[in-house]
N, C-alpha and C positions, 0 to 999 in steps of 0.2 A: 885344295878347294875345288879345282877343276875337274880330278875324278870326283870327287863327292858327289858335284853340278850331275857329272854324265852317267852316276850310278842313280840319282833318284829319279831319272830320266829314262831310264832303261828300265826301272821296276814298277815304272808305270806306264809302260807302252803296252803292255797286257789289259788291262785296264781301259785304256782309250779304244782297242781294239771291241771289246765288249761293250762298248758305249756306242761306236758307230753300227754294231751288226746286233742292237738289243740284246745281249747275252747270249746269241749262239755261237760258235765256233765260224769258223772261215769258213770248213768245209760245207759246215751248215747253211753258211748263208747262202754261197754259190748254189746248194741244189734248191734251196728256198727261190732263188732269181730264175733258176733255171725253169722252175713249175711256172712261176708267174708268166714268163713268157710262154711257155709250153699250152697254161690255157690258153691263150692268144693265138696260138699257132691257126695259121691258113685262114685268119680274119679277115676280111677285106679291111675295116675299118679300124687295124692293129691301136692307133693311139688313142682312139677313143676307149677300146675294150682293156687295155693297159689302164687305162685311167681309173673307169668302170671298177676293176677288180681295185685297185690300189684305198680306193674309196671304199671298198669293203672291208679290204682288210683294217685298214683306219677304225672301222669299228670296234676290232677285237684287244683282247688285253695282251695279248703276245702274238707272235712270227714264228708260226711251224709248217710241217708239211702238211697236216692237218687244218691247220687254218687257212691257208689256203685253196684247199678243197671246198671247205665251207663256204671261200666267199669267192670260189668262180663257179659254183651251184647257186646260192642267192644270186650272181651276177646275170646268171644263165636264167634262172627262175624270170627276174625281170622283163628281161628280152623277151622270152614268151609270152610274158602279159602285152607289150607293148604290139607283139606281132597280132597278137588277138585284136586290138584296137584299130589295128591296122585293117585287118579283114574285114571287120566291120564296116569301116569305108568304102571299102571296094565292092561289097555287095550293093550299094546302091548304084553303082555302075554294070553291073551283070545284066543282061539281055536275056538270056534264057532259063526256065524251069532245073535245069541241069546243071547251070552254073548255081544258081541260087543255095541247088541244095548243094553243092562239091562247095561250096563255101562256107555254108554252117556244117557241116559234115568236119571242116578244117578248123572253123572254131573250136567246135565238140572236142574233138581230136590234141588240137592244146591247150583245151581247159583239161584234159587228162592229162599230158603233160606236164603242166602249172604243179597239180594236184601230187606226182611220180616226185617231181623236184622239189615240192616242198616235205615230202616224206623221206625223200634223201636227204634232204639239208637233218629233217630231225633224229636220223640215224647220226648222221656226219657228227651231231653234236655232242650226242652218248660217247661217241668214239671217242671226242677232244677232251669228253670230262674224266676220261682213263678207263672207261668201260669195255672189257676184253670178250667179251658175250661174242662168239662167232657168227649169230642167225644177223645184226646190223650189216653186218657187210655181204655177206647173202642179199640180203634185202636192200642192202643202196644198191648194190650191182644190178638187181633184177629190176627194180625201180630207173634208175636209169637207161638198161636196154628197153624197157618198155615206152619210155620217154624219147628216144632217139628212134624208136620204130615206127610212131604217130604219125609221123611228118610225110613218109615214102605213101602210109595208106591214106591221108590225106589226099598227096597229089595223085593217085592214082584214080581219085573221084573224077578229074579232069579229062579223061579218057571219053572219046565221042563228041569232047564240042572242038569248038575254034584253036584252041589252046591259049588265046589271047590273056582270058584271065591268069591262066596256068602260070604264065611268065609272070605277073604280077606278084602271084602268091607265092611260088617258088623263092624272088627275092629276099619274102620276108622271112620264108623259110630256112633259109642256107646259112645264116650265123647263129640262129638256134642248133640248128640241127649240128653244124659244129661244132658251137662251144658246150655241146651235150658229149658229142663224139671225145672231146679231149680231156675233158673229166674223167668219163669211164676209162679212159686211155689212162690218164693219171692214176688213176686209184687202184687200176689193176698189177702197175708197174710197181706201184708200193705196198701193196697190200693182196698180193699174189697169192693162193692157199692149197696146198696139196687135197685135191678131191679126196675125201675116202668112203668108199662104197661099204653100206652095211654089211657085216658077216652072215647074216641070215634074212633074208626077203622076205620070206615065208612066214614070218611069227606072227601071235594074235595080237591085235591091238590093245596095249592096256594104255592105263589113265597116263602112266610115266610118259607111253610116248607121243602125247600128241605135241603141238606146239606151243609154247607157254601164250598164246593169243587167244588160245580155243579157251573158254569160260568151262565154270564145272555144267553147268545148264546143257551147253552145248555137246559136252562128252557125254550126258544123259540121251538126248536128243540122239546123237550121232549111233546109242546101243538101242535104243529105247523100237519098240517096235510102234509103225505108223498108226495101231487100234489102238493105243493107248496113251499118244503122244497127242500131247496140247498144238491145238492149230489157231491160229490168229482168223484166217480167211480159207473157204473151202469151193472151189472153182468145179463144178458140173456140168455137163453139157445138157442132159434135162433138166436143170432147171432146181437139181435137189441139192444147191449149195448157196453161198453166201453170192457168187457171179459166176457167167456163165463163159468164160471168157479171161483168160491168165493174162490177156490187157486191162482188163476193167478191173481186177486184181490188184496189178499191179498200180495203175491211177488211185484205187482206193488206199492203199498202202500208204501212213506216215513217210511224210519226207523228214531227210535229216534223223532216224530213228538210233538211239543209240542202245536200245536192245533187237535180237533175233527177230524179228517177222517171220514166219513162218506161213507158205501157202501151201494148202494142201490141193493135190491135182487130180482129181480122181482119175478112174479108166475112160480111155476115148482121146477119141484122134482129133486135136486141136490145128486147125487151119488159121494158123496166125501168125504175123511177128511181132516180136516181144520188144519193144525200146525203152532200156533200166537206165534212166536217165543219173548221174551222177549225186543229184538229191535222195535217189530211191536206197538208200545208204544199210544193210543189214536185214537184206530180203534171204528169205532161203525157199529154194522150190523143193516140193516132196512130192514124188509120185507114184503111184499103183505097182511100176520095177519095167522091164524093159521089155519093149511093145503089148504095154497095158497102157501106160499114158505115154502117147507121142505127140510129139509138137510139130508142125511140119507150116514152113512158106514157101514161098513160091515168087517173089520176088526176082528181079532180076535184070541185066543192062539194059537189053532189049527195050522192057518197058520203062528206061529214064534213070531209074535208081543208081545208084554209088555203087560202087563194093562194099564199104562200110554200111551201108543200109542193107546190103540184100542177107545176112546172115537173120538165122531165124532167131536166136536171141543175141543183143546189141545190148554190150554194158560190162562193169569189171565188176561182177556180183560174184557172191559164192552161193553154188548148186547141187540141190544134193539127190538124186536118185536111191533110194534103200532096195 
């Protein structure tokens, strides 16, 4: 009776193992504990950020390495809302024209972030539903380096005043900007991918290769020559188009558009800078070909501006020159 007791006892110790680690292996769960703490790595405020992620995960229907990407990206997403709010505050304390702008310049800057990380999270999730498509992880990867680069041009607005605000914002900065850093850390350490460089650079471009993102419209467009292509808005410096001026252009331009805009830019040297605010959502510029229509500012430290302001077009748009 005693072995019997210690054999239905032994063939259910496999069993309670898989009840305590939710159905993964041992090994599994150890590298599952290992990520969780690994996003957390170099926190200041480790038990809160442990908590934070634990809470996400709580969300989800299972415990993988993937789900835990997902939810120290949602984790990480948050933080940078919250640091957004934060700045906000603090611009009513700024003193100077310079601080003012290196402060909305640092909002801008993680609402593009916000934006990078909620576009990884919606790769991350293709990933989780068994989706083997290579171009997702292309795309978290660059989505998040472009999210973890926001922060350095940010503070680099700071440059020329007191620094006082600098320290402030820098705080709110350094657990975003880490818990971005140790994600891309994770994900690269799992999901690693041999470059392979095309066998022919040279070739013409047909329909097969563009990127499954590009519409049929747009592969028209992209062959289509600019006398016979359809323009939304047509920017002239005498006066012979729709504005006179690829800002007033742009101002006129649907926000939120969720087809092509299309500006056409005739010949002529525009003295302007361009700011393609994150609403200005599927602008494309077309112009005369190169030094027929040039854009040119002139912005710059000296007179006040940012780094992030002084480039002659400001914004993550797509731009096409034929």
């Amino acid at each position: 009776m005693a072995l019997t007791n210690f054999f239905l006892i032994f063939c259910l110790l496999p069993s309670l193992e898989a009840l305590v680690y939710g159905g993964n292996s041992v090994e599994e769960h150890n590298t599952i504990q290992s990520m969780i703490f690994g996003a957390c790595t170099n926190i200041e405020d480790q038990p809160s950020c442990l908590s934070n992620l634990d809470a996400e995960l709580g969300k989800m229907a299972s415990r993988d390495h993937n789900s835990v990407l997902s939810a120290a990206i949602q984790a990480t997403l948050d933080k940078a809302r919250e640091a957004i709010d934060m700045m906000t505050k603090f611009n009513t304390y700024s003193t100077s024209f310079r601080e003012q702008i290196a402060i909305e310049d640092c909002k801008e800057l993680l609402d593009f972030s916000v934006s990078e990380l909620a576009w990884s999270l919606g790769e991350m999730k293709k990933i989780r539903a068994g989706d083997n498509n290579i171009h997702y992880g292309g795309n978290l990867k660059a989505w998040l380096s472009a999210a973890l680069s926001n922060q350095d041009t940010c503070l680099e607005g700071f440059e020329g005043t007191d620094r006082r605000m600098e320290g402030f914002i820098r705080g709110s900065l350094t657990q975003v900007t880490q818990l971005i850093a140790n994600v891309l850390s994770m994900y690269s350490e799992l999901h690693s991918l041999p470059f392979k460089p095309s066998r022919n650079n040279t070739k013409t471009i047909g329909n097969s290769d563009f990127p499954k993102w590009i519409t049929d419209g747009d592969k028209e467009t992209l062959h289509a020559h600019r006398k016979g292509l359809h323009v939304d808005a047509v920017v002239a410096l005498d006066g012979s188009g729709h504005h006179r001026s690829i800002a007033e252009a742009v101002y006129a331009a649907p926000s939120y558009s969720n087809r092509r805009y299309i500006i056409y830019i005739k010949k002529g040297i525009y003295k302007e800078n361009i700011d393609l605010k994150k609403k200005k959502t599927n602008i494309m510029f077309i112009g005369d070909g190169i030094g027929a229509t040039i854009v040119t500012g002139n912005r710059n430290r000296m007179q006040g501006w940012t780094t992030f302001r002084t480039p002659t077009v400001v914004g993550l748009k797509f731009l096409l020159e034929p």
